[in-house]
Structure formats: C-alpha cells, structure tokens
C-alpha positions as CSV (number, residue, x, y, z in Angstrom):
1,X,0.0,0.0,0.0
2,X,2.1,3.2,-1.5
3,X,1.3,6.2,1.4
4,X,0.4,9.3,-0.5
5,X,2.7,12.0,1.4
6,X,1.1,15.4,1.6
7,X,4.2,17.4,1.4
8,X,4.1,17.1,-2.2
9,X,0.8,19.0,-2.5
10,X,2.8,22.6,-1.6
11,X,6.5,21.3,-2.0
12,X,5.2,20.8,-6.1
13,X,3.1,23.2,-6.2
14,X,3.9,26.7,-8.4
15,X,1.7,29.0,-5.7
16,X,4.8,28.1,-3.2
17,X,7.6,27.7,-5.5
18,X,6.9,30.5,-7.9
19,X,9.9,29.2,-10.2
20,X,11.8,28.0,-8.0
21,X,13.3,24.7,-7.8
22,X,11.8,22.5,-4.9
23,X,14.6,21.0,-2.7
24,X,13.2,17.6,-0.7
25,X,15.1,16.4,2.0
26,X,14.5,14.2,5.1
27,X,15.2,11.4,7.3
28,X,16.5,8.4,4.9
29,X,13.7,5.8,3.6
30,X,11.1,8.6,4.7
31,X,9.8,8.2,1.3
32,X,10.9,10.5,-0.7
33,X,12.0,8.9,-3.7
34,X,8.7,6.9,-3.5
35,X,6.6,9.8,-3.6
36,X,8.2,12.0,-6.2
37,X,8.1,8.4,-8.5
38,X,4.8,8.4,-7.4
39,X,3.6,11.9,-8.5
40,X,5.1,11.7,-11.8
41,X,3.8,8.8,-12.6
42,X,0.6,10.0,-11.8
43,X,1.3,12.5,-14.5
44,X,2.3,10.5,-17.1
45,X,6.0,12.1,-16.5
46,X,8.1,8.5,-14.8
47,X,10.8,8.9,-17.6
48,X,11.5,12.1,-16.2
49,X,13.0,10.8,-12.6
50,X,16.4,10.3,-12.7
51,X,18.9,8.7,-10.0
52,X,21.9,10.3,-9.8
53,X,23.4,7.0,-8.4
54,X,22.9,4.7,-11.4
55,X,25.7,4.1,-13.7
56,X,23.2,4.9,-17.1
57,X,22.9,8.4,-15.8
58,X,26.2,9.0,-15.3
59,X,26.9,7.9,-18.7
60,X,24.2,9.9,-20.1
61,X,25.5,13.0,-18.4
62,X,29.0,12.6,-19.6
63,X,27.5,11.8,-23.6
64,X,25.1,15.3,-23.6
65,X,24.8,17.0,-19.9
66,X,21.4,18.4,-20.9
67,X,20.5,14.9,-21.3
68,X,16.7,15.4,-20.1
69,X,15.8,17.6,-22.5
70,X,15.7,14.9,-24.8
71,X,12.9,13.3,-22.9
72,X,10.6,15.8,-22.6
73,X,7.2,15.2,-24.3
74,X,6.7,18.0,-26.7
75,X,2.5,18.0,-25.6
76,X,3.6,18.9,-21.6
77,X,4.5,22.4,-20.5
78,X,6.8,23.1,-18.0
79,X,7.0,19.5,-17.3
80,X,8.9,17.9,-13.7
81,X,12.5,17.2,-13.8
82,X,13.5,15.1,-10.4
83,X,16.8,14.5,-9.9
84,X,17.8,12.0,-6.9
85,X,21.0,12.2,-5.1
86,X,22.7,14.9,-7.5
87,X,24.4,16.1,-4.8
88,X,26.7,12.7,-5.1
89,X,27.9,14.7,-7.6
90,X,31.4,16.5,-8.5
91,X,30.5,20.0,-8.6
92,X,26.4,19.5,-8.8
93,X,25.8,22.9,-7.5
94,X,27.5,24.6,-10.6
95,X,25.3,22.1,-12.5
96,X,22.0,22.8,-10.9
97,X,22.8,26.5,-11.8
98,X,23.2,26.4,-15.2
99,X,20.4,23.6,-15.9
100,X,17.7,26.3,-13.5
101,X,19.5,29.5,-15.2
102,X,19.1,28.3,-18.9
103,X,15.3,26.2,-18.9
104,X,13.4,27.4,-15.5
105,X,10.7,28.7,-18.1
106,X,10.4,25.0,-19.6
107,X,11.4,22.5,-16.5
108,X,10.0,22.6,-13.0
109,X,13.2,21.1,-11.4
110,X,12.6,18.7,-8.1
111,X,15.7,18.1,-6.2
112,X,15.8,15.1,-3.7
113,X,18.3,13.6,-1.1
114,X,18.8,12.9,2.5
115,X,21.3,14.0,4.7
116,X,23.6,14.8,2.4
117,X,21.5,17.4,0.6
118,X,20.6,19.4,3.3
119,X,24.2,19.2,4.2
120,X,26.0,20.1,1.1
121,X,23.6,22.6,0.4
122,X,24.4,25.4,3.5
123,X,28.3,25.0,1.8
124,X,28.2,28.2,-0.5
125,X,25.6,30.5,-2.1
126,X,25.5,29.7,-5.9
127,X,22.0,28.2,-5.5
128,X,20.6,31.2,-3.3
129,X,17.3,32.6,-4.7
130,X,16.8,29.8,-6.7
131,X,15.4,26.9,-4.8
132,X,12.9,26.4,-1.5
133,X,14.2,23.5,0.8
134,X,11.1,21.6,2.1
135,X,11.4,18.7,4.9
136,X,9.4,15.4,4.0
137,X,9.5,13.8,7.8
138,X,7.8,11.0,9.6
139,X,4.1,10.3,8.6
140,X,1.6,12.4,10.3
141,X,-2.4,11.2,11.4
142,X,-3.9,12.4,7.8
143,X,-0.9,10.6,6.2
144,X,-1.5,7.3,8.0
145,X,-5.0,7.4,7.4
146,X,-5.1,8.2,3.8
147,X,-6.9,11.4,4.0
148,X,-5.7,14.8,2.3
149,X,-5.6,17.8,3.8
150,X,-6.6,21.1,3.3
151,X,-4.2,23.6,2.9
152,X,-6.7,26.8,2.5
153,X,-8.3,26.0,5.9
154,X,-5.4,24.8,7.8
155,X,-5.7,25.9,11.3
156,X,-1.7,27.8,12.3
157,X,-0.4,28.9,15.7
158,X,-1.3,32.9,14.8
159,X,-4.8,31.6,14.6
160,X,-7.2,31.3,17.5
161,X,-7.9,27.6,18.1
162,X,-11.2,27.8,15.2
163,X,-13.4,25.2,17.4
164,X,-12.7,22.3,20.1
165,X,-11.1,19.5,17.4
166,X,-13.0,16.5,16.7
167,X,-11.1,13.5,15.6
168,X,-11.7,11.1,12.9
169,X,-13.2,7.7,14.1
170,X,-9.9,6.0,13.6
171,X,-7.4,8.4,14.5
172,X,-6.5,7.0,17.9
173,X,-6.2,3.4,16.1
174,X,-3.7,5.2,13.7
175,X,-2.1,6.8,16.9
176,X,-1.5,3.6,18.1
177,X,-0.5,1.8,15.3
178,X,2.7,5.1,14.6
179,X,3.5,4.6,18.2
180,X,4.2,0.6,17.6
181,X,5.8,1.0,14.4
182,X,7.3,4.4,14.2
183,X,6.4,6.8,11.2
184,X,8.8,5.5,8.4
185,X,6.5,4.7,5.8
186,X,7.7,0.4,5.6
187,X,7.3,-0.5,8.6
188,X,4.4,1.1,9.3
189,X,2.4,-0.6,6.1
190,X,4.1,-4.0,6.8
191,X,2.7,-3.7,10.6
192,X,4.7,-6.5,12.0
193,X,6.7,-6.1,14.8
194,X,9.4,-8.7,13.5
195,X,9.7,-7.0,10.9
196,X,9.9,-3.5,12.5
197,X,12.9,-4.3,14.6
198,X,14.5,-5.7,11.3
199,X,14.4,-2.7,9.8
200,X,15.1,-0.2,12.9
201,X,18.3,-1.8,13.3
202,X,19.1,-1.9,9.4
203,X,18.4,1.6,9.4
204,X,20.5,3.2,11.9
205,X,23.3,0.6,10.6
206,X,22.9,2.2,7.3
207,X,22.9,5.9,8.4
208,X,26.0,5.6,11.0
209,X,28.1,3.2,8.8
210,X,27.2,5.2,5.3
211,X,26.0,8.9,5.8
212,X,28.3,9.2,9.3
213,X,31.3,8.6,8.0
214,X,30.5,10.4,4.6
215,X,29.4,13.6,5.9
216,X,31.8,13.6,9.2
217,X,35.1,13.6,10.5
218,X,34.6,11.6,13.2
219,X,36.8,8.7,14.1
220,X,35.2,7.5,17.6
221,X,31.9,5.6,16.0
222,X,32.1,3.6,18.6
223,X,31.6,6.1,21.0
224,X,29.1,8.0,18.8
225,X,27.4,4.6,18.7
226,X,27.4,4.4,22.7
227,X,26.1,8.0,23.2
228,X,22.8,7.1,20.4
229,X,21.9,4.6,22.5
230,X,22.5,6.6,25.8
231,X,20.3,8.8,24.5
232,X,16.2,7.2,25.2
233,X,16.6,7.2,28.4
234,X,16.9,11.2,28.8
235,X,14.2,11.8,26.3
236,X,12.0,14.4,28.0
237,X,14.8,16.2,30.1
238,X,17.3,18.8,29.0
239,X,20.6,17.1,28.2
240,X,23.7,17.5,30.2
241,X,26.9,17.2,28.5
242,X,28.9,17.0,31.7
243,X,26.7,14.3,33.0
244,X,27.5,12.2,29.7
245,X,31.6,12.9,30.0
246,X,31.8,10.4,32.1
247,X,30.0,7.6,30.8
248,X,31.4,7.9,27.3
249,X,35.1,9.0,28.6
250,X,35.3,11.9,26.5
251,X,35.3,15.7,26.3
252,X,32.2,17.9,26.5
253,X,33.6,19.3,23.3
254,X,33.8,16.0,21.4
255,X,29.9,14.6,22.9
256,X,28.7,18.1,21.7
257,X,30.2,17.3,18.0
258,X,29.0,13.5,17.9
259,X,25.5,15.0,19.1
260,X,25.6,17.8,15.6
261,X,26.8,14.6,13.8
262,X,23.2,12.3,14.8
263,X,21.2,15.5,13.9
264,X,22.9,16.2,10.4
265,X,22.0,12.3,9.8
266,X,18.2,12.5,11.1
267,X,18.6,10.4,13.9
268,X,18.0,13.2,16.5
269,X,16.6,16.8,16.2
270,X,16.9,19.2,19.2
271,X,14.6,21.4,21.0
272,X,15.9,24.5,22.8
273,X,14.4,26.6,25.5
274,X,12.5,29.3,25.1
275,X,13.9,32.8,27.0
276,X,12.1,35.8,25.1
277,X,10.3,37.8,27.9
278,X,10.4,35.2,30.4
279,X,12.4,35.9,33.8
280,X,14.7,33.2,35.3
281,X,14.5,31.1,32.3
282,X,17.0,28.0,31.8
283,X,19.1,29.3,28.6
284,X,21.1,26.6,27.3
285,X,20.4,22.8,27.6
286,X,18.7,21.3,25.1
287,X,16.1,18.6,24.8
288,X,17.1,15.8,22.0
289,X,14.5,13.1,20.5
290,X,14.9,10.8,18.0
291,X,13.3,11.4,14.6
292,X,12.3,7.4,14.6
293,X,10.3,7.6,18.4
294,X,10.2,3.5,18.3
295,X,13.8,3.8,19.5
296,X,12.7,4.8,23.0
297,X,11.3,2.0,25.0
298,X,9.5,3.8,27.9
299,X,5.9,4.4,26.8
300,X,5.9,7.6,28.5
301,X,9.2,9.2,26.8
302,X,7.8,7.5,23.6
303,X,4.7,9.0,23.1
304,X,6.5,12.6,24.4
305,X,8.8,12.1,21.7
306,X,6.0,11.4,19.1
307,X,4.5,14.3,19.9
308,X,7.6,15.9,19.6
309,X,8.0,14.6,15.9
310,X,4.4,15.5,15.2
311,X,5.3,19.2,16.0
312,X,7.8,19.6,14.2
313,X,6.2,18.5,11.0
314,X,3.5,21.3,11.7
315,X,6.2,23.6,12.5
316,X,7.7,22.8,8.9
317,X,4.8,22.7,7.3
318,X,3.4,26.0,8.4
319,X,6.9,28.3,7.5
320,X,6.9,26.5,4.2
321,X,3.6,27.6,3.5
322,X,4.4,31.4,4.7
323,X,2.2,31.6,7.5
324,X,5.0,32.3,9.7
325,X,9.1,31.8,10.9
326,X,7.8,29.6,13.8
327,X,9.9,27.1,16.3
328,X,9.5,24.8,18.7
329,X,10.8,24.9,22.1
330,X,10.4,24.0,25.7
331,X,9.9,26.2,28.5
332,X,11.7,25.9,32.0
333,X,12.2,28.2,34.5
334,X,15.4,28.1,36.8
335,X,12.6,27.1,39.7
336,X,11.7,24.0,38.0
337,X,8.5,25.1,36.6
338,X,8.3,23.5,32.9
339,X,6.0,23.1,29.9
340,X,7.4,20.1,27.1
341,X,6.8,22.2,24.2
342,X,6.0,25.9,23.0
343,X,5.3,26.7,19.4
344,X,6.7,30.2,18.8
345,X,8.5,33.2,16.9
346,X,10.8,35.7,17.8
347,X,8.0,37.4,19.8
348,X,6.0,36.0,21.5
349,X,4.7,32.2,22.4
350,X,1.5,31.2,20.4
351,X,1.0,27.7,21.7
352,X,2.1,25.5,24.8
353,X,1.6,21.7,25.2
354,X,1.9,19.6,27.6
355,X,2.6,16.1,27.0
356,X,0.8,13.3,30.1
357,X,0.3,10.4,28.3
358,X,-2.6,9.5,30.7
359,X,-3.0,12.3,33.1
360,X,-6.5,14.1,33.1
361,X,-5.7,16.0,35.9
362,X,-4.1,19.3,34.5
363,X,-0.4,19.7,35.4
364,X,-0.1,22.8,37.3
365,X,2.8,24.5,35.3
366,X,0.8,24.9,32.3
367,X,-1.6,27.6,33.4
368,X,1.3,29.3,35.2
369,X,3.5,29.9,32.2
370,X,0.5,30.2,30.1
371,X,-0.3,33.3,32.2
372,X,3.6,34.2,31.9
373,X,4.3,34.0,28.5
374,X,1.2,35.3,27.6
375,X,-0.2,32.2,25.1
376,X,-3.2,32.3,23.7
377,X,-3.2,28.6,23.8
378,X,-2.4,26.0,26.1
379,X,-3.6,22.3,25.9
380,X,-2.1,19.2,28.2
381,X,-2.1,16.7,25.2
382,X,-2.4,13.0,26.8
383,X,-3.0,9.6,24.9
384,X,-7.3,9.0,25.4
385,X,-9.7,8.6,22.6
386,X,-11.9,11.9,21.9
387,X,-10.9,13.3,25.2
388,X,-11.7,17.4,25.8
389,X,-12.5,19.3,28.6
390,X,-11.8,23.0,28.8
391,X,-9.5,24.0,31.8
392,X,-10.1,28.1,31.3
393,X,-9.6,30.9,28.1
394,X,-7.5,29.1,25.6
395,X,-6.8,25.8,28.2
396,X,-7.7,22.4,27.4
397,X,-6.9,18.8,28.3
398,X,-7.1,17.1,25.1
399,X,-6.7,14.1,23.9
400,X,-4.0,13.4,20.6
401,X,-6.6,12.2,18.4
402,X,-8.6,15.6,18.6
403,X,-5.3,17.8,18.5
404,X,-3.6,15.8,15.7
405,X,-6.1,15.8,13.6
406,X,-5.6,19.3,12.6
407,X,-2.4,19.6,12.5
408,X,-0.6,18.9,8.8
C-alpha cells in the first residue's frame, strides 16, 4: 500500500515555488524517492526521474549533460525534472545552476536527497534565490489514514484555536499503530513487529556506517554509537553534557560534536528553551528526540517524543507555506517550573503543550507559564480517545486524536 505524502501538494506546487526549484530532504527511507516516482507517474511524467546514483545516468550525463531535454514530451508544458542524489555529484551545485539559469521557463526542477543534501547545500551560495528546501519527515495522522488535507483551511499557531477539534473515528487506532511501528512509511504498512525491529536496526546501521562517515570527521563511531543509545533514556529532560563525560570518557567538546553529527543524519533533532520575555528562564540545555520515536522503550518518553515529531512536522509545514518563521521549544524556569513544548517566533509564544500520556488532571505549570508568556493557547495533550475538557480561556486537556487531527 504506496502512502500518499502530503508534502508534495505545496512542496510541487507553483503558488509556493513561484519558479523556483523545490529541494526535498528528510530522514532516509522517509519516502521520498517513493513519492516524487509516485507523482510523476501519476502525471504521465516517470521517464522524467532520474537517479543520480545509477551508472546509465552518469553515462548519459558525460555523452550530452542536458540529457533530459531529450525526454521531454513536446505535448507537456513546463513539465517535472527530479533529480535524486545529485548532490553525489562533482560539482552538482554549478550544474543545478546552469540547468535552473538556462530552462526554468520550460522545467520545473525537483531536487531530492537525504542528509547529504541538506548538508552540502548550506556550503556556498551559488544556488541562493533559486530553490525552496522543504522537509518530508515521519508520517503524520492524515498521512497514516489516507486522507488529504486542506491547505486553504489549515488551522496555524497565529490563529485562534477555530473550534474544540473533533477527531476522525480511527485516529486513535492510527495513533497507536505510529506509536508501535514508528512513522517510516515500511514499517508502518508492513505492521509487524518482527519486521519493524528488522528494519530499525538496518536503518540506523545504514545511516552511521554510510552517511556518518560520509558527511563527518569523526573517528570515535564507537563512541558516537554508545552516546545514540544513551540517549532514550533522557528523552523528555534537558541534556547535560557533563553528566555524559563520564559515561562515554570523553570531552564535553567531542559529545557536543558527535551529538551535531546524529542530527545532520536525522537520527536526532533538538529542542531549545525558550527565554524571550520570560524571567529566570533556563538558557542553554537542550532537549534531543529521535526522529524514529520506536527507538525509545518507555511508553511515556515514547509517546512525548511522538508528539515531539508530530510538532515539528506542523512547525515545517506551516513556515513552508508562509504563515510564519515559527519554532518549537520548551519552557523551564530556573525554579523547575516547565511546559514540554511551545510553538513560537521571535516574539512571543503562540501555543504551549503539555505532554501526560494518561493524566487528566491538569499539570499545574501549564496555566502558570500560560499566564507568563502570555499564550493564547495551552492544551495538556495525553494519549485518550476523543478526550476534551476545557480548563479556562484558551486551556484544554485534550486528547492526541482531537489535537492531531488538525495539524498537517
């Protein structure tokens, strides 16, 4: 069963590109490749992807570099041109210039890697103004259940929550069928758990003995290797350096590179705190999770860590459509007082949540820095079908299923 992956509907789409070549980059086996087949397929265009990595592309290349051109079907305008793993490339940046520079009038170019191409592509500027990057992550609760979703009346963090969310009859199955097979799109339409752990550890063999060691200096893998799997059991908590020194024998200066290293793969993303206006506020430890949350065997830190994922693929979505430059963070006062996530801009906070798994009762921090940082929204998110029950002005207890539902 092919997963149709919404990204595609603004990442492909001229009212967001406006010329520009679209950039897709995420976690490895996220389904990119997959989807971009998919779509142009779906518009009579499959002779038109081409993998950088295959040895009759190469060759092609080296015989006529505009190769393409010659496969374009007279009766399409502007038809899509994907290139996969280009960035493999000698000197693919000079190439992507002069291919966008000469036919962006006649090709809509699509540009697709992993870690790699959101690596490569920070080194230098020759590409700047001509491309948007977008992020194809983990599947979300419309992607697991099949169901598009509506750009035009997308509810975004500068918006007042519209109504109390309803959920779709089956959202907390999908819920719990992401939770027990993670939101790479395999695993999660093969459903078996054999065949999950198969894969989870094939996976993060592939990333750390392949894109490590391509994109890094590093010589410790080993150690690296040690601090991933370190690293579930302080989901949920701002990570100390110094309290990892010792365990992995090595200098806060070396952990602090291995940890850069495991987010420039997709293994981990980090969350910082959030200081703006807020007095006594912690300022530097950051939170980590793990892009795949399967890899985190308390249920607790899992499902905080899934909602962590599902976040940040709202947070995406929403600056790629230009409704905002929004981030997620975590709130913590030197005092202890903390909120798991905040959704927010330079200026202010415009949504806090609170991640309790099963805890109706509402956590006491979350009205308290709701009142302090001045959100218009607040909801303690916890794992119960069709839950809601309003707490005061913009805060809810609500269950996942209602809240996910509109998020893309």
């Amino acid at each position: 069963m092919a997963i149709k992956r919404q990204l595609l509907e603004w990442a492909l789409a001229e009212e967001y590109l406006h010329g520009r070549m679209s950039f897709i980059a995420g976690p490895r086996q996220v389904g990119k490749t997959t989807a971009v087949r998919d779509f142009l397929t779906a518009r009579h265009q499959a002779k038109l992807y081409y993998n950088w990595d295959a040895q009759t592309v190469k060759k092609r290349f080296a015989q006529n570099p505009a190769f393409f051109m010659e496969d374009i079907p007279p009766d399409i305008p502007r038809p899509y041109v994907a290139l996969d793993e280009i960035h493999k490339y000698p000197k693919w940046k000079n190439i992507l210039k002069g291919y966008y520079d000469e036919w962006k009038e006649r090709v809509q170019f699509v540009v697709t890697g992993s870690a790699r191409l959101d690596f490569f592509r920070k080194t230098g500027d020759s590409l700047v103004g001509r491309y948007f990057l977008f992020k194809m992550l983990p599947l979300g609760i419309k992607e697991a259940l099949g169901r598009r979703f509506a750009i035009e009346s997308a509810w975004s963090p500068e918006r007042a929550l519209p109504m109390i969310p309803s959920a779709e009859p089956s959202a907390a199955e999908a819920i719990q069928a992401l939770l027990e097979h993670g939101g790479f799109p395999e695993p999660f339409t093969v459903g078996r758990d054999s065949f999950t752990t198969r894969w989870r550890e094939n996976h993060i063999s592939l990333i750390i003995n392949e894109d490590l060691r391509d994109l890094t200096k590093i010589t410790h893998i080993k150690k690296l290797e040690t601090l991933l799997y370190l690293l579930p059991e302080k989901i949920g908590s701002p990570l100390s350096l110094n309290a990892l020194k010792q365990a992995l024998e090595s200098a806060h200066g070396s952990i602090s590179l291995w940890l850069e290293a495991l987010k420039k793969v997709y293994l981990v993303f980090s969350v910082p705190p959030w200081t703006g206006r807020l007095s006594r506020a912690v300022r530097k430890e950051e939170k980590y999770y793990f892009w795949d949350w399967g890899l985190v065997n308390n249920k607790g830190a899992c499902f905080e860590d899934f909602i962590a994922v599902q976040l940040e693929r709202a947070v995406a979505a929403w600056n790629e459509w230009g409704r905002g430059n929004f981030k997620l963070y975590y709130v913590r006062t030197k005092d202890g007082r903390e909120v798991d996530f905040a959704v927010a801009d330079r200026q202010r906070v415009y949504l806090l949540i609170e991640v309790k798994a099963g805890e109706e009762a509402l956590s006491p921090n979350l009205p308290y820095l709701q009142e302090k940082t001045d959100a218009p929204l607040a909801i303690q998110l916890i794992n119960k079908k069709q839950f809601c029950v309003q707490k005061g002005k913009g805060l809810w207890v609500m269950g996942a299923d209602r809240f996910l539902s509109i998020l893309p």
